[in-house]
N, C-alpha and C positions, 0 to 999 in steps of 0.2 A: 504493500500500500504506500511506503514513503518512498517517494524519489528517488533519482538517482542523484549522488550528492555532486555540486552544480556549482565549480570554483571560480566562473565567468572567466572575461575576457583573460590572457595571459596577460599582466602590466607591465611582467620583469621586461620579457621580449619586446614589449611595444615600445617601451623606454630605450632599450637598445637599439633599436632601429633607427628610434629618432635622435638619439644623441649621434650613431653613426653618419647620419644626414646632415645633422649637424655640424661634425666636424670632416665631410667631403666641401662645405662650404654653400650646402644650400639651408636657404631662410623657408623654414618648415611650418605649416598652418595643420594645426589641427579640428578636422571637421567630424561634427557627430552626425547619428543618423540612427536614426528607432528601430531596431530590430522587429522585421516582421515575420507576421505571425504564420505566414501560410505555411511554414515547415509542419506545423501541430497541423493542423487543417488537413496537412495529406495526410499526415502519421494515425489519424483516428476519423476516418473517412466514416460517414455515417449511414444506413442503405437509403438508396434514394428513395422519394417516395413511389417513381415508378417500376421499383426493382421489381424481378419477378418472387416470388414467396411461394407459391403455390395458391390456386383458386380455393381452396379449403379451408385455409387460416385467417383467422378476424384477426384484426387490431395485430398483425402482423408488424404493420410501420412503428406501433404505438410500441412494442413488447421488444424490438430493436433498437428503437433511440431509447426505452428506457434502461435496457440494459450497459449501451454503451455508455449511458452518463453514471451510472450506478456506479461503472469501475472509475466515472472522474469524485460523484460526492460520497461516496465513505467514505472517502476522507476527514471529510465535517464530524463524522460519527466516533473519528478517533484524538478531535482536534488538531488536523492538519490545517493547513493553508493550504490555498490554490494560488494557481497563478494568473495573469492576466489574459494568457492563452485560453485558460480551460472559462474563463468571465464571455470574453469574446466568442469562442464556439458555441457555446451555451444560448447566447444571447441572441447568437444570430437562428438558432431555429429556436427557441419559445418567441420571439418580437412576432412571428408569422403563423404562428401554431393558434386554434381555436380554442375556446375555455376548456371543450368537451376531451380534447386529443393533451392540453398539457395539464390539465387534473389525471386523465388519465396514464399519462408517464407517468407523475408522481404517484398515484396508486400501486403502481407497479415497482416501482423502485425501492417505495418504503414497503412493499412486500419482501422484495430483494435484502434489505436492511433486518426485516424479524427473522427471515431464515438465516440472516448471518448471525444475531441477536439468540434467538431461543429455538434455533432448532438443528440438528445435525445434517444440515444441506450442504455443506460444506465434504461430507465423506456420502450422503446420498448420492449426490449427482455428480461422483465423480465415478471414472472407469471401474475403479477399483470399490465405490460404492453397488453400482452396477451389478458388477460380479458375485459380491456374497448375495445381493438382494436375489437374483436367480438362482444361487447357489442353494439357499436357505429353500426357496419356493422347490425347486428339484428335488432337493433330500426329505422333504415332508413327503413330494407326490409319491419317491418312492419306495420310503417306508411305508407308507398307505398301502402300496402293491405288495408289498413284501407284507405284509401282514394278510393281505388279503389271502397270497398261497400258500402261506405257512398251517402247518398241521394245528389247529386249537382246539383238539379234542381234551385235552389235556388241564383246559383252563377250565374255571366256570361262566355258564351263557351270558347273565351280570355283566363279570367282566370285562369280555370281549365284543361286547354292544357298548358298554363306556368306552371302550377303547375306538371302535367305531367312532363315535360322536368328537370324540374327542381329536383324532385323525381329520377327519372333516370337518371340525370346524378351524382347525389348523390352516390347512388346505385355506376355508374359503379366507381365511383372516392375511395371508400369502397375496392371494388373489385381488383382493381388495384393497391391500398396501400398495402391491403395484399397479393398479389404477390409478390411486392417487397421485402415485407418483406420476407417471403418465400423463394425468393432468394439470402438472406442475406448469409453473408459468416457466422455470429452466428447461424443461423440455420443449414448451409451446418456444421457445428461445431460439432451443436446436433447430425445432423441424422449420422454423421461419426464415431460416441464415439461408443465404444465396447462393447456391452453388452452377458451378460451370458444369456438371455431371449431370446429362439428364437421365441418366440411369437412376442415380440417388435420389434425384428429385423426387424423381417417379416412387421410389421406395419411401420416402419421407411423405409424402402427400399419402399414399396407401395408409402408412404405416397412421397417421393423425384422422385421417376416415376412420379407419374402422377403431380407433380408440375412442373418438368423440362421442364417437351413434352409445359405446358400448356405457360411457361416462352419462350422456345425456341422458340414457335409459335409467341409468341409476338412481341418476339425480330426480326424475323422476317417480321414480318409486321412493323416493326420501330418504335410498341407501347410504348414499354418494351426499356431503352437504352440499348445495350452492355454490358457486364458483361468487364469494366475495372476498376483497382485499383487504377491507376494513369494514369496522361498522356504519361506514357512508352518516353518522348521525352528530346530533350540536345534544351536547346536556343544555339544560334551559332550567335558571331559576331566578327567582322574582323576591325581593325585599319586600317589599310594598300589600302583597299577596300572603303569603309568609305571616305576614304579620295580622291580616286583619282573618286570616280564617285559623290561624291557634292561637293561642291563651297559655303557654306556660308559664307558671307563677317563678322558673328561675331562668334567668338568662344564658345560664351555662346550660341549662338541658335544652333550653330553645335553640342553641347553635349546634349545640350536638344533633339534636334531630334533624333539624333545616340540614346537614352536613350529609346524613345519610339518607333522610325520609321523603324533604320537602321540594323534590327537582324533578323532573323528566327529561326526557330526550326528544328531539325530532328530526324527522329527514331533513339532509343539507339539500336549502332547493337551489335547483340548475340557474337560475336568476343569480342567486345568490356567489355559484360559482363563475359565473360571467361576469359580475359588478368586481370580483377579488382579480381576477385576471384583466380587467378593463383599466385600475386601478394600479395594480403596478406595471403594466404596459403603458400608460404615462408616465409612473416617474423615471422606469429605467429610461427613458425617450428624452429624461431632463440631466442637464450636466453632472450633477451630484448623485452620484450613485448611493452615497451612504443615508437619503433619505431616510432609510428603516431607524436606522439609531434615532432618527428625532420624534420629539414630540410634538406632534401637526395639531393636536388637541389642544394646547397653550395657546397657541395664535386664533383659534377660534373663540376661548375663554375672553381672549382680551377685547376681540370685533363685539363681543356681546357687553364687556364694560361696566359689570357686575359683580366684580373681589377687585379689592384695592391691589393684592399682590397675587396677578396668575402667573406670575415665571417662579413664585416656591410652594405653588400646587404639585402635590406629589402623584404619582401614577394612581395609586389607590383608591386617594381622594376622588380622582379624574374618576375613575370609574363609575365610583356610586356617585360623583354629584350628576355626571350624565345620564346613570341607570335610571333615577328616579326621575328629572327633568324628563329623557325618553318616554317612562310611564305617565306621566302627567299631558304632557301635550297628545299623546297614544292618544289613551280616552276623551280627552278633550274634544280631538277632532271627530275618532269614530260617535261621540253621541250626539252630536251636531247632524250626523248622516240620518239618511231615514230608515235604509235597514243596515245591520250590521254585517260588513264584507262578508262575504264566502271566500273564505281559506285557498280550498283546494286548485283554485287558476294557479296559483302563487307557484308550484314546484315547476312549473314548464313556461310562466312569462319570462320571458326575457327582455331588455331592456333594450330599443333600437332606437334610432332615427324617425321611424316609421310609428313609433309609439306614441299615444295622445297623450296630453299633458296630465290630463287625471289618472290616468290610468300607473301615470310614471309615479305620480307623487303616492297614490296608494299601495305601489308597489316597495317604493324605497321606505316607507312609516314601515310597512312588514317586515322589511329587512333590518330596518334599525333598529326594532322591538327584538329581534332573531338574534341578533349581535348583542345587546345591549343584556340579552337575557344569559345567553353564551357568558360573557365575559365576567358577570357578576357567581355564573357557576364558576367558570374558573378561580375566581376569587374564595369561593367558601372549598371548596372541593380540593383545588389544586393550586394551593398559593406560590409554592416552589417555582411554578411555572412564569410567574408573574415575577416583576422588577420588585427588589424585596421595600416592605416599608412595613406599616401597621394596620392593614387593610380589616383584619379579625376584628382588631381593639375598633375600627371605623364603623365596622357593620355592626357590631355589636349594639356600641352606644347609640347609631340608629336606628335599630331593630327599637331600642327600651324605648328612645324619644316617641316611635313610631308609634307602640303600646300605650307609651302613657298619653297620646294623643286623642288616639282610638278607642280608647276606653271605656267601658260603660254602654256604645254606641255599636250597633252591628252593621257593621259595614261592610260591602263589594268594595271589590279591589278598585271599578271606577266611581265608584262614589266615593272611596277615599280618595280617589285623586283629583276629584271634582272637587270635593273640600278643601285639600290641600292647593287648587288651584287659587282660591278665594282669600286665600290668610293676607293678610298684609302684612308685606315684608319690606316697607321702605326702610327701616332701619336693619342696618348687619345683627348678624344673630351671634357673631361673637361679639359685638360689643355688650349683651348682657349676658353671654356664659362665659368668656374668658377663653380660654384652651385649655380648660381641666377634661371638660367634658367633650369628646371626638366627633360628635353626633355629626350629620350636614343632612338632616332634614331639612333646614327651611333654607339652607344654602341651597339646596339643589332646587326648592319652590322659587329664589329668586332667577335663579339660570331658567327654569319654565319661561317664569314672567317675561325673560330680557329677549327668549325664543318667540311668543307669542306675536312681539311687536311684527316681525316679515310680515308684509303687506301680503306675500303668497305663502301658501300652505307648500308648496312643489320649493319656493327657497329657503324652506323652514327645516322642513324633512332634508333635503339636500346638504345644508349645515350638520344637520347629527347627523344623517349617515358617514360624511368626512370624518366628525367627530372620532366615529366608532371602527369606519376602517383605518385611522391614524392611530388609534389604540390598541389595536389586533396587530396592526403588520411593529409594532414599537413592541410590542410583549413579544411576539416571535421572533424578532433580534436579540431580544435582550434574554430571552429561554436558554439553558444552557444543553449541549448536544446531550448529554445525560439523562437529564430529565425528558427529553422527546424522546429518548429512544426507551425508556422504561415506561412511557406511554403505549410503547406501541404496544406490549405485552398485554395492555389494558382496552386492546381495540382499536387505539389511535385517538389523535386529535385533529381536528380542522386546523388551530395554531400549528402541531407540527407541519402540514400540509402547505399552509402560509409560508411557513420558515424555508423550508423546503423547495416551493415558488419561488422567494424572493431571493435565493442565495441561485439559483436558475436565471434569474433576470439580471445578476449583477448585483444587488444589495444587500451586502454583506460585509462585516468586519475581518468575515476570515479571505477576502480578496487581499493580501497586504502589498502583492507584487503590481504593482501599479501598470506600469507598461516594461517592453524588456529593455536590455541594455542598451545605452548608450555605446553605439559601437565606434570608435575614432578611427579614423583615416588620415593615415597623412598625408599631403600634399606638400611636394616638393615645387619651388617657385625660383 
């Protein structure tokens, strides 16, 4: 995985050349010039996308480029660096690639990453995995036969009928390991690789027919599971909710639960994964690649003109004061509608040119509620994940403020936030708590308020959604490779997915190699 080690230019000889120019008596200019890149560019040639694959194999293109990058980013997985070669090739096929074909490299890559991670693919899918795997499947079939002619007069019926069962079921557990394996994404790998042999071809194409029909059947009978990479899903939980539908009388048990009881999950919609790849196909398109390191949420904080000091707003805070602002304007606008949206358009809108204006701005309020729900899970769930600060001790103290607000009063989640849209909040609510207390309930009611003002609903929504993808791609920088990869054991994360994207587009702290050498030339004059 690490390099070959890389001494650059020779200085001693270049020095000696020119001092010997030197003293033949010519006056010597040294000129520099950027080392280009197309050496890499041939050395990891990628299959094009008209290669031939065979008519049989899907996502052939997909399961090629993502394996070829797979051998550039493990490296990330071991805290390497890359270099500005592997930034550049990278860059130039995700800038052109669709939402649907670069989620699904990344799919497949951080499938690549779990079998390097937790599972023996390493000695499966090599030659020598191969061979015991049909070694093992042989010596069962034919002990099974050799039991079958052997004399068993001798045993009792018992237990040569266990031995039966037990023989076959050997047999079918053989059988059904190597399916699996068969429809591994490393073999789907093999039989997509391009070959000049149309002999082989022909054998690789056969050989992935009659394994898919044999797969497909399986999978259909519920033998075989599903062919997924991840759990495709966002956890989703809600402060605001949380609070107005339980009542525990202690704060510590209330976050204990809220931790394990008070969350779900939901499918990542396709909208969702075109606005994240839409998004950082802008900024890599912008000079500054290191974009992800910043915080785009600050500069929104301060347009809205609301905290006397948003540049020592912490990440944490950023979260929940957006989380709850997000729920507040949420219901706001949906009870102003006359019925309440239907959900299910949402997994297959996509966002076009071609898209009406309303249609846009109800789209991106879903996705900002989707986001804003997401990131407050990762907050209680998975804080590690998250730039460290005091997030717990933050939610906490607004969970109680939130209780002791509630009170008494049986409230929906939008009618607390109808009420909470109402309070007046001209004056800061730390000037009568001080900083003892962490809460940012009514901080996050005046960020509503300061949202509200946008004369459109479409540049209102548009504001927090920025808000919420400048805090997702800023936590996915800032994640350490460790922690995403002990994720993945857990199903995965859309953040790792993000991180993974955007270290694909160029934006990342582990690019350190900027561009290559400076190569000097002398000119003798």
């Amino acid at each position: 995985m690490v390099s070959k080690p890389d001494p650059g230019p020779n200085y001693a000889k270049f020095m000696d050349e020119l001092v010997s120019k030197e003293n033949e008596g010519y006056k010597v200019d040294v000129e520099k010039a950027i080392e280009s890149d197309s050496l890499t560019m041939a050395q990891n040639p990628l299959v094009p996308d008209d290669a031939h694959t065979g008519p049989v194999i899907q996502d052939a293109d997909i399961l090629q480029k993502a394996y070829h990058f797979f051998g550039t980013f493990k490296k990330l997985f071991a805290d390497l660096i890359l270099s500005f070669q592997d930034r550049e090739n990278s860059l130039s096929v995700f800038s052109c690639l669709s939402w649907d074909k670069a989620f699904g490299i990344i799919d497949v890559e951080l499938g690549l990453v779990y079998d390097l991670f937790y599972t023996k693919a390493l000695v499966l899918y090599s030659p020598l995995g191969g061979f015991f795997r049909m070694l093992s499947c042989s010596t069962t079939i034919a002990t099974f036969v050799a039991f079958l002619v052997i004399d068993k007069h001798a045993y009792p019926k018992t237990e040569v009928i266990i031995t039966y069962f037990l023989l076959i079921g050997a047999i079918f557990l053989e059988i059904y390991a190597i399916m699996i394996l068969l429809s591994s994404d490393m073999v789907m790998i093999w039989l997509s690789e391009d070959t000049t042999s149309p002999g082989l071809r022909k054998i690789k194409d056969s050989i992935f027919s009659c394994v898919s029909k044999i797969v497909e059947l399986l999978r259909y009978l519920h033998i075989v599971p599903a062919k997924t990479r991840w759990s495709n899903a966002m956890g989703q939980d809600n402060l605001l909710k949380s609070c107005v539908e339980s009542k525990p009388t202690c704060a510590k048990v209330y976050f204990y639960l809220d931790k394990y009881l008070f969350w779900n999950s939901v499918s990542i919609p396709n909208g969702l994964r075109a606005l994240i790849i839409d998004e950082l196909r802008a900024r890599a398109s912008s000079d500054d690649k290191r974009l992800g390191s910043c915080r785009g949420d600050k500069i929104l904080l301060k347009e809205v003109n609301c905290f006397d000091k948003s540049d020592d707003i912490e990440f944490d805070q950023s979260v929940l004061l957006w989380h709850i602002a997000t729920d507040i304007c949420y219901h706001t606008d949906v009870n102003e509608e006359p019925n309440r949206p239907d959900r299910t358009w949402l997994y297959d809108f996509i966002v076009n040119d071609e898209s009406c204006l309303e249609d846009k701005a109800k789209f991106i309020r879903e996705m900002s509620r989707y986001l804003s729900n997401y990131m407050i899970y990762l907050l209680i769930t998975s804080p590690f994940m998250l730039p460290s600060g005091i997030g717990q001790i933050r939610f906490q103290d607004t969970c109680a403020e939130a209780r002791e607000v509630f009170e008494g009063r049986k409230f929906s989640e939008p009618d607390a936030c109808r009420m909470l849209s109402k309070v007046d909040t001209r004056i800061s609510p730390s000037t009568l708590k001080g900083d003892r207390s962490k809460s940012l309930l009514f901080d996050a009611c005046r960020l509503a308020k300061s949202l509200e003002i946008e004369p459109l609903k479409a540049q209102k929504w548009e504001k927090i959604t920025q808000a919420w993808l400048d805090l997702l791609t800023f936590a996915a920088a800032q994640c350490r490779w460790n922690d995403h990869a002990e994720k993945l054991s857990q199903g995965g994360e859309l953040l790792t997915h993000v991180w993974l994207l955007m270290a694909h587009f160029g934006m990342t702290d582990d690019f350190q190699i900027s561009q290559g050498y400076m190569r000097a030339k002398l000119v003798a004059k």
